[in-house]
Every structure is written in structure tokens, then in C-alpha cells.
Z-matrix of the N, CA and C atoms (Angstrom, degrees):
N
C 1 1.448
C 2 1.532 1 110.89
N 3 1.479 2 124.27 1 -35.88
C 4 1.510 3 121.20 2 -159.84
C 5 1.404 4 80.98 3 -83.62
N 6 1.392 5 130.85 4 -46.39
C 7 1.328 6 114.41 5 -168.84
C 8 1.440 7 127.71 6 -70.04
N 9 1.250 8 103.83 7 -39.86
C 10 2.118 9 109.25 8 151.25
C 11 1.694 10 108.64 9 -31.69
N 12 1.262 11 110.14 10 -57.27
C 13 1.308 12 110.07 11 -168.77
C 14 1.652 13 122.59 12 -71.88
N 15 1.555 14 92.91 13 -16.52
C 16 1.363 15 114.37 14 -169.24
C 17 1.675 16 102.92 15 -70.19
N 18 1.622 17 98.30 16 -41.38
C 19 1.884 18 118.37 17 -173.16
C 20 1.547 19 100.56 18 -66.31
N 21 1.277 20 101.10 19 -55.53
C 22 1.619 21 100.92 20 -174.96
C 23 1.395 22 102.48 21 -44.22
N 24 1.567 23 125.16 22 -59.02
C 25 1.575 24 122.60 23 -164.16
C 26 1.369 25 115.61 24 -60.06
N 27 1.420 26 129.52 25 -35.78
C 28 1.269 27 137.21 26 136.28
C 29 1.550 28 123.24 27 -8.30
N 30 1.431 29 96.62 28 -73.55
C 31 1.369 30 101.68 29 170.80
C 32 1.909 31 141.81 30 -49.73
N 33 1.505 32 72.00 31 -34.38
C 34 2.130 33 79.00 32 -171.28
C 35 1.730 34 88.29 33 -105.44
N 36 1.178 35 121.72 34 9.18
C 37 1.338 36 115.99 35 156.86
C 38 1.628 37 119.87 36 -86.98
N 39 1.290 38 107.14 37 -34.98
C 40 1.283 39 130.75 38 162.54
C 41 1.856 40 124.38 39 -34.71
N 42 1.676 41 84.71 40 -74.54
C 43 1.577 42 109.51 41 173.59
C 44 1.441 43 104.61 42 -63.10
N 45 1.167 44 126.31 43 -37.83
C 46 1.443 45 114.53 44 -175.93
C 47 1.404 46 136.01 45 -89.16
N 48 1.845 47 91.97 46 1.77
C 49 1.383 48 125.40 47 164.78
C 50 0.908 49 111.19 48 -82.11
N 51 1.181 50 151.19 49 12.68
C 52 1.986 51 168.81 50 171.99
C 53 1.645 52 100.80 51 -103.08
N 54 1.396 53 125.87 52 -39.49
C 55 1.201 54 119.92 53 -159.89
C 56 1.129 55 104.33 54 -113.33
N 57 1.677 56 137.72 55 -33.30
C 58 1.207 57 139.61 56 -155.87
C 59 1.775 58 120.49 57 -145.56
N 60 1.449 59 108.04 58 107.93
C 61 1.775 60 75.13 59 151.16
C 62 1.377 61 147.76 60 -141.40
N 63 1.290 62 102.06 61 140.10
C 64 1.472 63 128.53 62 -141.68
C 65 1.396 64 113.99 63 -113.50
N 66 1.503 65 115.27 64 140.02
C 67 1.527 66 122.19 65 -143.69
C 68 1.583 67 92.04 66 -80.48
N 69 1.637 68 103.20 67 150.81
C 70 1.670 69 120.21 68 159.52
C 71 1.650 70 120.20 69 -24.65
N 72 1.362 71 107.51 70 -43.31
C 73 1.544 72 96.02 71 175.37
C 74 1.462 73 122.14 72 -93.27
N 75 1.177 74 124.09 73 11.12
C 76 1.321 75 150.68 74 162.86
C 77 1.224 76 103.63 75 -76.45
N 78 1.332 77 121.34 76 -78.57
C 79 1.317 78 117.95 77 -173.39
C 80 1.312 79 124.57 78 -53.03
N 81 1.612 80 115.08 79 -37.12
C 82 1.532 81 120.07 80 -178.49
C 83 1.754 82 106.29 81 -69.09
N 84 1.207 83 110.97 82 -37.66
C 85 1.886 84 114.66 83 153.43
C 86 1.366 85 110.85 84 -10.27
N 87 1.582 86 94.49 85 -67.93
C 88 1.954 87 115.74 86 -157.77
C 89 1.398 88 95.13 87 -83.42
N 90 1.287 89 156.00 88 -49.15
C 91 0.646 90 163.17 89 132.06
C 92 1.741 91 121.74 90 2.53
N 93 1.080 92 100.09 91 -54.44
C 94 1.780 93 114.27 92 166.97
C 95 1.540 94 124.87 93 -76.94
N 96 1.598 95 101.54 94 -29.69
C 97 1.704 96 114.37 95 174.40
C 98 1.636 97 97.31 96 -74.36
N 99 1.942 98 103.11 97 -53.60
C 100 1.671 99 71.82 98 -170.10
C 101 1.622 100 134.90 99 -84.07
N 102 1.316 101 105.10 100 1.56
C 103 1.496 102 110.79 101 159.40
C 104 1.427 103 115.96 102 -61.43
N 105 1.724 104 125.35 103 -48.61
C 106 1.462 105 116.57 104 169.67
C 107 0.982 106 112.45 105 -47.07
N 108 1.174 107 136.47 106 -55.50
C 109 1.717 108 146.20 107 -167.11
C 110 1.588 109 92.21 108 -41.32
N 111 1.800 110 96.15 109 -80.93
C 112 1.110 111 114.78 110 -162.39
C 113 1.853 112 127.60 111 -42.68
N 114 1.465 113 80.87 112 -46.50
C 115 2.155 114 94.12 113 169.09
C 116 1.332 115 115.59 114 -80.07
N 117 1.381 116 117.78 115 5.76
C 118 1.407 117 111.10 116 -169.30
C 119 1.984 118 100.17 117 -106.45
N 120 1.645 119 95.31 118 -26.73
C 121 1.366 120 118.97 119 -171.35
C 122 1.799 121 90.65 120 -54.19
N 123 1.273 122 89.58 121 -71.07
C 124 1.972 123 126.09 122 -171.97
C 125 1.317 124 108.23 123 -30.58
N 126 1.523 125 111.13 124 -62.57
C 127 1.221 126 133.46 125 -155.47
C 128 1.584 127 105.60 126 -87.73
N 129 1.364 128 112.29 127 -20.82
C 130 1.753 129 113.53 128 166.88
C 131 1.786 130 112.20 129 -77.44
N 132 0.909 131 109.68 130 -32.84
C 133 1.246 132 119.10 131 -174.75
C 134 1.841 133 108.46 132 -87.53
N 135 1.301 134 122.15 133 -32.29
C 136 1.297 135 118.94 134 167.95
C 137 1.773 136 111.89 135 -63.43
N 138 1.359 137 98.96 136 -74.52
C 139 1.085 138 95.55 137 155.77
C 140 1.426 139 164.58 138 -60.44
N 141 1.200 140 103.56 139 -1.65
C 142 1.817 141 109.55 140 154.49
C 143 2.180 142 101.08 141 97.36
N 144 1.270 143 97.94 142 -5.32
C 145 1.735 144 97.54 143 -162.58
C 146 1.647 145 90.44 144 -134.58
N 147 1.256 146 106.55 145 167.63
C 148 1.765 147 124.22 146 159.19
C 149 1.287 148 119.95 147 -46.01
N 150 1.418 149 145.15 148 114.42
C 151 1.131 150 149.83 149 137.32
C 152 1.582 151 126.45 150 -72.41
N 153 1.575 152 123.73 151 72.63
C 154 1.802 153 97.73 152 -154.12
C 155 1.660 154 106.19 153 -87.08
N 156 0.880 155 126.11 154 162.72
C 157 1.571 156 147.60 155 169.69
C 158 1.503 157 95.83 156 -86.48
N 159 1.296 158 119.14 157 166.16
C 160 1.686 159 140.50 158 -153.04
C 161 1.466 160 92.36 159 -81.93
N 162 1.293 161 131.74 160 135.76
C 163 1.515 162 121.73 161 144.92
C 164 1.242 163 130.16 162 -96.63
N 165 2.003 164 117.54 163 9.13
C 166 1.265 165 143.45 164 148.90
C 167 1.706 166 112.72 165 -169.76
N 168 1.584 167 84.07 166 176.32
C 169 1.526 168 89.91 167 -175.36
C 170 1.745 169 123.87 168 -34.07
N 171 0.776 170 91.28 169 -65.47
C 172 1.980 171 92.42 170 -168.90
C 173 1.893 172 112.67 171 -79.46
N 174 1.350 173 90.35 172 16.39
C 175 1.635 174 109.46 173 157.49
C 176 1.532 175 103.91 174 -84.16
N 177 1.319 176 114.32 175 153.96
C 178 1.952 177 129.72 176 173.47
C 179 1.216 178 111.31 177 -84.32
N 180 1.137 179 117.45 178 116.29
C 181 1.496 180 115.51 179 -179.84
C 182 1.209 181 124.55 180 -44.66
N 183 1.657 182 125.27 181 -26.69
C 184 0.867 183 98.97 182 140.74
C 185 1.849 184 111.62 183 -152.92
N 186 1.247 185 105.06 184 161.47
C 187 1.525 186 89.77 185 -146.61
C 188 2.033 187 84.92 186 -126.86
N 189 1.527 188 120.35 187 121.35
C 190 1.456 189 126.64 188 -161.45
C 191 2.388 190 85.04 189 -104.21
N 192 1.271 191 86.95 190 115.63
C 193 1.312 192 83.42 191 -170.73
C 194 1.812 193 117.87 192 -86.16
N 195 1.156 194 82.91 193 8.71
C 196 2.440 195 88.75 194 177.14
C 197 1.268 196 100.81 195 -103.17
N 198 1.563 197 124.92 196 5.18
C 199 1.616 198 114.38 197 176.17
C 200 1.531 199 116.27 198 -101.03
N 201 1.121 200 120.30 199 161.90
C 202 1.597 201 116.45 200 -175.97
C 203 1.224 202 122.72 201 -53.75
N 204 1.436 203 146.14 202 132.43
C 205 1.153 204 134.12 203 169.06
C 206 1.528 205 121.98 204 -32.58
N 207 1.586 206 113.81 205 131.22
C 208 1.697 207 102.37 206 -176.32
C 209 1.349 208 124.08 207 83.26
N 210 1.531 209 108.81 208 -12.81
C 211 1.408 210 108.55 209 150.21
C 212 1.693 211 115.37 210 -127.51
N 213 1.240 212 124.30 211 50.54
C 214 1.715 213 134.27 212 -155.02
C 215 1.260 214 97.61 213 -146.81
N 216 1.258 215 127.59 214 36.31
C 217 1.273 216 125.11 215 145.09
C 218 1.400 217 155.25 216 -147.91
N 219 1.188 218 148.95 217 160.89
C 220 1.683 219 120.04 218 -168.98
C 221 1.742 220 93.94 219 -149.10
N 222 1.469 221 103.50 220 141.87
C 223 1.591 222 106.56 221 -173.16
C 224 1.563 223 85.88 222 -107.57
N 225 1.182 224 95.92 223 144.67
C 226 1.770 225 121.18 224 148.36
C 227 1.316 226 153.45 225 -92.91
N 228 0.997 227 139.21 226 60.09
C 229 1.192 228 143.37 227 -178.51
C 230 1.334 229 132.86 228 -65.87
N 231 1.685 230 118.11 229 132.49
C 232 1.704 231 128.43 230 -172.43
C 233 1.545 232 90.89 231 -98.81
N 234 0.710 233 109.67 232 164.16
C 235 1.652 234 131.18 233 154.48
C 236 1.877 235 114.06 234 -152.13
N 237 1.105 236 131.51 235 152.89
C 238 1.726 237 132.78 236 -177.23
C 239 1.986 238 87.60 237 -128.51
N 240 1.126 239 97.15 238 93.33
C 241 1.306 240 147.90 239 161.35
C 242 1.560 241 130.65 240 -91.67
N 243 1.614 242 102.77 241 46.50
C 244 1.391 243 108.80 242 -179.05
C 245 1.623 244 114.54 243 -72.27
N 246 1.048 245 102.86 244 131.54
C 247 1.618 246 118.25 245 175.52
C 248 1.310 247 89.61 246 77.23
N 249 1.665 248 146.95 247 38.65
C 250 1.354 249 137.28 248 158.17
C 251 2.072 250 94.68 249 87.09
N 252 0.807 251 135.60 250 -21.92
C 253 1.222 252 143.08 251 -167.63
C 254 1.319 253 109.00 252 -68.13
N 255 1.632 254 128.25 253 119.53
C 256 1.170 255 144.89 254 179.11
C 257 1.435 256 125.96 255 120.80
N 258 1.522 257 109.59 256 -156.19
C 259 1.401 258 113.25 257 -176.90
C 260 1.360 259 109.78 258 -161.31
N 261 1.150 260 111.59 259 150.49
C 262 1.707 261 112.44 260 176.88
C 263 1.520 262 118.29 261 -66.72
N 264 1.071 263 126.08 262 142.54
C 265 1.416 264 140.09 263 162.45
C 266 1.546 265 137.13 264 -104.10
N 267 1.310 266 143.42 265 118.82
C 268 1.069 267 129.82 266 168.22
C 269 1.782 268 96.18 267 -145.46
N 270 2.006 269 75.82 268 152.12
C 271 1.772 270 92.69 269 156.36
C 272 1.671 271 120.19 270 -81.72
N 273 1.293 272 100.61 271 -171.47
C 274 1.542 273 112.50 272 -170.94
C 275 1.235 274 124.14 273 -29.02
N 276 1.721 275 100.73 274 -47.18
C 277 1.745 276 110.89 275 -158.66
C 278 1.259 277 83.62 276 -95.68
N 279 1.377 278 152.69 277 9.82
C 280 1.688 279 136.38 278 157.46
C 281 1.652 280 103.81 279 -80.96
N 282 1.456 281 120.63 280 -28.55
C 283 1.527 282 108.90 281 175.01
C 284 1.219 283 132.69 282 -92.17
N 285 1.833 284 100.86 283 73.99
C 286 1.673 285 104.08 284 -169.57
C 287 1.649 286 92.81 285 -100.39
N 288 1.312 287 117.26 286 170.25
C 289 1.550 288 135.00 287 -177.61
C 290 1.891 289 90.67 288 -85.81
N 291 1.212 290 109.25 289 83.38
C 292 1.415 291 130.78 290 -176.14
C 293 1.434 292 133.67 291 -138.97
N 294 1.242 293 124.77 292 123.13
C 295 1.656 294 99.49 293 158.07
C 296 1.418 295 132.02 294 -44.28
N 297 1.497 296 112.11 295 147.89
C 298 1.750 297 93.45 296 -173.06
C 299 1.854 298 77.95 297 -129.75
N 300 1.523 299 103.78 298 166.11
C 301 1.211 300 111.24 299 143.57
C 302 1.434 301 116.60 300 -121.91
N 303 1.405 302 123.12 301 126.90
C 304 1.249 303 126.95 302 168.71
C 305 1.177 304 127.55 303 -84.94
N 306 1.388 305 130.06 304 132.79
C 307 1.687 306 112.53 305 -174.97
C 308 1.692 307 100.75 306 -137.44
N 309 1.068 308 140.61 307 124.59
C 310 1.369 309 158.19 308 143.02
C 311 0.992 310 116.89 309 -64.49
N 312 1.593 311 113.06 310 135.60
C 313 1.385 312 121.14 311 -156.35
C 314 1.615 313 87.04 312 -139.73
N 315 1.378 314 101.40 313 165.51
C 316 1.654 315 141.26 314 143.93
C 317 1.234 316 113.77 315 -81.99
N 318 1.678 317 120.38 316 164.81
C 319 1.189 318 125.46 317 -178.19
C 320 1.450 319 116.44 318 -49.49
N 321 1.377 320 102.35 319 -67.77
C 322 1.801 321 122.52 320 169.31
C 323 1.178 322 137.02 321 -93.93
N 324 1.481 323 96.91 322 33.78
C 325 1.691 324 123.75 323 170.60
C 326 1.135 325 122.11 324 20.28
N 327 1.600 326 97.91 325 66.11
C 328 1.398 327 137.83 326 -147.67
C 329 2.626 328 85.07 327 -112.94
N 330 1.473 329 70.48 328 -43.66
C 331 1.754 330 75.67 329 -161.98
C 332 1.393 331 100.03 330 -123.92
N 333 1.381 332 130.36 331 136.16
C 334 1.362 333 131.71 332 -179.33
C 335 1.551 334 109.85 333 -139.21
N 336 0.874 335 126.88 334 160.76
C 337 1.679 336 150.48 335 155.64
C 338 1.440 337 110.14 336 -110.64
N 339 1.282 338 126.70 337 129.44
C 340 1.271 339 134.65 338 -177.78
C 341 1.857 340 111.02 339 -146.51
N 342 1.687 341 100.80 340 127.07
C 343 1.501 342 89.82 341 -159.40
C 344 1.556 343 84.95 342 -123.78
N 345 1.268 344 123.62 343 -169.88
C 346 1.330 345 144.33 344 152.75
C 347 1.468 346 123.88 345 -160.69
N 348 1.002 347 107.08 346 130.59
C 349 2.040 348 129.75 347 -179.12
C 350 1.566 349 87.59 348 -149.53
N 351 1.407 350 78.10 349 171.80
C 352 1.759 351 123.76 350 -174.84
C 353 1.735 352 95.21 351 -93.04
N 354 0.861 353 139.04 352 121.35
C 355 1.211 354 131.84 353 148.24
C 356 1.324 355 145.37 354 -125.47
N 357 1.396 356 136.43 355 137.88
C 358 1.600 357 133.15 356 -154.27
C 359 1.413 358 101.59 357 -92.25
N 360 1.273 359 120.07 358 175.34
C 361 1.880 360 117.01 359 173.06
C 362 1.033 361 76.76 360 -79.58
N 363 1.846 362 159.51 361 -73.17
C 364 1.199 363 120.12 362 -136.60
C 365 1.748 364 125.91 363 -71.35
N 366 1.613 365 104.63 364 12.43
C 367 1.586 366 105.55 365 175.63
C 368 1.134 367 137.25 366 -76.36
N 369 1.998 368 83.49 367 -17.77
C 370 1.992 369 96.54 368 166.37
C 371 0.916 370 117.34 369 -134.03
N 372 1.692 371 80.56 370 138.79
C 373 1.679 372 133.92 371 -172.33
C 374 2.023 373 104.64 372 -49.36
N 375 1.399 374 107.71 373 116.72
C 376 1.494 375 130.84 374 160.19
C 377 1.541 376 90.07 375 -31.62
N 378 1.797 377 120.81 376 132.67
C 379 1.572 378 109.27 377 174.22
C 380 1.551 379 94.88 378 -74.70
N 381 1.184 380 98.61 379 163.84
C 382 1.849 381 116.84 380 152.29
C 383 1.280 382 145.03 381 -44.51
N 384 1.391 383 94.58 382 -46.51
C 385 1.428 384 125.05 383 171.67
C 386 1.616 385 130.72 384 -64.07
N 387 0.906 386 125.87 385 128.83
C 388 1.345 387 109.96 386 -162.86
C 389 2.024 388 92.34 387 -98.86
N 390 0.835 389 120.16 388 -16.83
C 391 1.719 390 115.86 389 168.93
C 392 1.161 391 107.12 390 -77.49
N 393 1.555 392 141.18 391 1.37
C 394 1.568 393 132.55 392 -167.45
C 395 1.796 394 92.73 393 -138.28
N 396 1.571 395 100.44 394 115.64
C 397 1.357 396 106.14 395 154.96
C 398 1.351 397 150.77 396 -59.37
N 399 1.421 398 105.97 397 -34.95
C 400 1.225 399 139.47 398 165.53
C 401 1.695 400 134.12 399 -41.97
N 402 0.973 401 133.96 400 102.08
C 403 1.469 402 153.60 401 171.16
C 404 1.808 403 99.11 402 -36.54
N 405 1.500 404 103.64 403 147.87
C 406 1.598 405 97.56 404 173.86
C 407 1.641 406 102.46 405 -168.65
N 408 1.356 407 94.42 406 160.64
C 409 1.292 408 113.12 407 -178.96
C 410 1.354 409 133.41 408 -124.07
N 411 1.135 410 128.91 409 111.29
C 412 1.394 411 122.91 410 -161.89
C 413 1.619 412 119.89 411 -96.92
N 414 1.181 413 105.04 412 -167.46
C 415 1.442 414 118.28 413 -156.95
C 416 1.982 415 98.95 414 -90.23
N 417 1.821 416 99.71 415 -34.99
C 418 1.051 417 104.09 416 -174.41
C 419 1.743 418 109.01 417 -72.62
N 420 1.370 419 122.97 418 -30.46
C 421 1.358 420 142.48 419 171.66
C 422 1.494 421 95.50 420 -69.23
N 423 1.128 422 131.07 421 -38.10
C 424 1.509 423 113.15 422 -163.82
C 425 2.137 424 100.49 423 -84.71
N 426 1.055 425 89.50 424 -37.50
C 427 1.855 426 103.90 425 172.81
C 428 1.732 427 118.63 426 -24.60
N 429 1.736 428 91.92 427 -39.58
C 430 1.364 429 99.83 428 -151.31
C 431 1.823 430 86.79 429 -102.74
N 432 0.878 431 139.30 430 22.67
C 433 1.578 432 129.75 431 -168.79
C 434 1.528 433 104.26 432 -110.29
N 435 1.601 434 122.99 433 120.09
C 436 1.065 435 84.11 434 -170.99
C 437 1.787 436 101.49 435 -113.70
N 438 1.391 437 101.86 436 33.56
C 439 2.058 438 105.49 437 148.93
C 440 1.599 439 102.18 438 -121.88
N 441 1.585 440 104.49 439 57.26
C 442 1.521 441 94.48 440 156.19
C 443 1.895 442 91.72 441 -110.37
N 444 1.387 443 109.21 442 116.54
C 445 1.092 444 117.07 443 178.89
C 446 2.307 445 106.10 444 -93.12
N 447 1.157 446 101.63 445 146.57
C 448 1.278 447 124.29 446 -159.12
C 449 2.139 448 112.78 447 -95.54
N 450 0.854 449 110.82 448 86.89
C 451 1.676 450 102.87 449 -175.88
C 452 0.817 451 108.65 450 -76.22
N 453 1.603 452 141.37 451 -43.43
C 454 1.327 453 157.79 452 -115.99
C 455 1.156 454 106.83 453 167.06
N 456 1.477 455 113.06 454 117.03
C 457 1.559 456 133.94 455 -161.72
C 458 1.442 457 134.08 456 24.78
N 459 1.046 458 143.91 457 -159.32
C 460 0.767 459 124.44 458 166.17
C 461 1.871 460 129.70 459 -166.67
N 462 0.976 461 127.69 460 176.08
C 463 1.814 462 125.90 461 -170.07
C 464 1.622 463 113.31 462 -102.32
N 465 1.895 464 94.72 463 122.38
C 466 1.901 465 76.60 464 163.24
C 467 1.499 466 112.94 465 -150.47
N 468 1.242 467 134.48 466 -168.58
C 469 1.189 468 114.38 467 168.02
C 470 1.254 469 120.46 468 -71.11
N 471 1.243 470 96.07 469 152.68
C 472 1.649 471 87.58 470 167.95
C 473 1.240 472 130.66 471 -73.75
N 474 1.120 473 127.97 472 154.00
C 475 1.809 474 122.95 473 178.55
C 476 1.783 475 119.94 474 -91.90
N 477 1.515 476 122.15 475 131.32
C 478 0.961 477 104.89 476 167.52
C 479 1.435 478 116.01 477 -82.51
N 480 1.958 479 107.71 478 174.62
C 481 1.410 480 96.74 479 175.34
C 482 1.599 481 142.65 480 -38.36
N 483 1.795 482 99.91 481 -32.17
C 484 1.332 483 112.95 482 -172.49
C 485 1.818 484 104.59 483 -76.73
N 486 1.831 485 103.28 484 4.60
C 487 1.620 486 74.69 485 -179.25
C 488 1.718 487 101.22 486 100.58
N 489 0.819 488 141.78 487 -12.56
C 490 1.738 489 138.35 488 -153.83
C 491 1.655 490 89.33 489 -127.87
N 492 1.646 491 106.85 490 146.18
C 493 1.204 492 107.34 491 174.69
C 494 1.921 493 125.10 492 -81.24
N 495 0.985 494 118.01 493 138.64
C 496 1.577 495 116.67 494 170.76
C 497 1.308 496 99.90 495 -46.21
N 498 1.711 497 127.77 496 -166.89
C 499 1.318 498 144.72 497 157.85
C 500 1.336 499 115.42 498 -130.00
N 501 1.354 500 106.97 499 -1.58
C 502 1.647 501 105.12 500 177.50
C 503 1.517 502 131.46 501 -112.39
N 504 2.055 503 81.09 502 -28.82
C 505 1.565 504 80.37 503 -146.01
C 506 2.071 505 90.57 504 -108.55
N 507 1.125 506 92.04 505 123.93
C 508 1.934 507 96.89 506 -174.52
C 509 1.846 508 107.55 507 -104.31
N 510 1.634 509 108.13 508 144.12
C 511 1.098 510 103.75 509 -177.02
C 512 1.711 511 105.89 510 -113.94
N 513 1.357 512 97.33 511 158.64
C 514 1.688 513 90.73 512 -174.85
C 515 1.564 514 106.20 513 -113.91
N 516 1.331 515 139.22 514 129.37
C 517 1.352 516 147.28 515 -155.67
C 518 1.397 517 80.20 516 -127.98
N 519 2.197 518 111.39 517 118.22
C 520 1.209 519 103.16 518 168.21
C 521 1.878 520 102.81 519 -111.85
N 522 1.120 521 104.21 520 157.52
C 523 2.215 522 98.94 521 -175.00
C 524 1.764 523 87.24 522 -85.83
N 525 1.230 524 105.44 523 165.75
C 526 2.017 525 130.28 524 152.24
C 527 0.875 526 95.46 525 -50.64
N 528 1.205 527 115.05 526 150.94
C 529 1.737 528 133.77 527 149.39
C 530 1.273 529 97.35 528 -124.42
């Protein structure tokens, strides 16, 4: 299913690459709507009940409506993560006590990383930056989890020459779609 949804986003990134062009965090936007759409489409029909997609921000990306309150939801997150480089970001209403799936992209979402864990607001990290409001989560934080489950490629340390792992420095391997 994530990868159906993955093709579709491909696609209207595609078509809209004929008409427009529009910055990395734009696209990872569209990119995130049409996976809700798309997993919410999937996931109603697998499952037999409503899956809805957000009808704004501080809505759950996606919210499975036959499960108990407080456990019925899962956030999504894009990040444009060329060459594996970066970290996810969200505001407030992305740090619910939720499963998330994270997915890292390339420009033309050609290559992705796609993870899933449970995560609490206290899992993301205050940014660095003092111009960026935004909470985030990294690759080196995601390293150490051990229910961050892996769809699409995946994170490790890096190796030095001798063969032995670093402790800092993590690489991100994203697969084709």
C-alpha cells in the first residue's frame, strides 16, 4: 500500500513538473497529502471500516475510526533528503503519542527511505537553529530505536576503512520506487 501511494506521488509530482517549479518543501507537502489520500483510500477498503485523511492541520494524518480513542492514529512525515542527508521536521500537531511513518525522499521520488515507530512528542529533538521553530528527528535518533521498523531502505553506521563501525556518523541507503 505505502508503495502504491508512493507511485501515485510520483506521478502528480511528475505532471506538475510540466506546469510548475516548485520548491522541495512544496513538493514533500504533495507528497504527504497524497500518501494520506492514498493509505487512507487502501486501508478503508482492506479493512472493512473508515480510514479518514486530515481535513486540516491539527487533524491525524490518518485517523482509523473503529479503534479506541487515543489509539486511532498514525502521523506521516516527508522530508527531501537528497543523498540520505537530513532530518524530519514537524510542528506541534505532528508530535502526537502516535505511530508515524517517515519517508525520505529525492527530488523526483525516484529513491525513498520509509520507516515506521511509535513515537511520543518527547522523541523530538528542539531544532538547533534558532531561525527554525520546528521539532526534529534524526537519523542518528532513529538508529537507536529498536521498533523503528524499515519499509524502504534503510540506516546504518557508517564503516571505517578498517571495517569497524563509527559512533556518529550514520548513512541513509534509500531503494527505487
Amino acid at each position: 500500500m505505502i508503495h502504491n501511494a508512493l507511485k501515485c506521488s510520483k506521478t502528480v509530482l511528475q505532471t506538475i513538473a510540466k506546469y510548475a517549479d516548485i520548491s522541495e518543501k512544496v513538493k514533500s507537502e504533495i507528497v504527504s497529502g497524497v500518501v494520506e489520500k492514498e493509505l487512507a483510500k487502501s486501508l478503508s477498503k482492506k479493512l472493512g471500516f473508515p480510514v479518514q485523511s486530515p481535513k486540516s492541520d491539527n487533524d491525524p494524518d490518518l485517523l482509523f475510526t473503529s479503534f479506541p480513542n487515543g489509539k486511532n492514529s498514525v502521523e506521516i512525515k516527508v522530508a527531501y533528503m537528497e543523498k540520505g542527508s537530513g532530518s524530519w521536521r514537524g510542528g506541534s500537531f505532528s508530535k502526537r503519542d502516535a505511530p508515524h511513518i517517515l519517508i525520505a525522499r529525492n527530488s523526483d521520488l525516484s529513491l525513498v527511505y520509509v520507516s515506521f515507530l511509535h513515537m511520543k512528542p518527547t522523541d523530538w529533538k528542539k531544532s538547533g537553529s534558532a531561525n527554525y521553530y520546528a521539532h526534529t528527528i534524526s537519523k542518528k535518533e532513529l538508529i537507536l530505536r529498536s521498533d523503528n521498523f524499515e519499509f524502504f531502505g534503510h540506516i546504518e553506521r557508517r564503516k571505517k576503512k578498517d571495517g569497524t563501525m563509527t559512533k556518529k556518523q550514520i548513512d541513509m541507503k534509500m531503494d527505487r520506487i
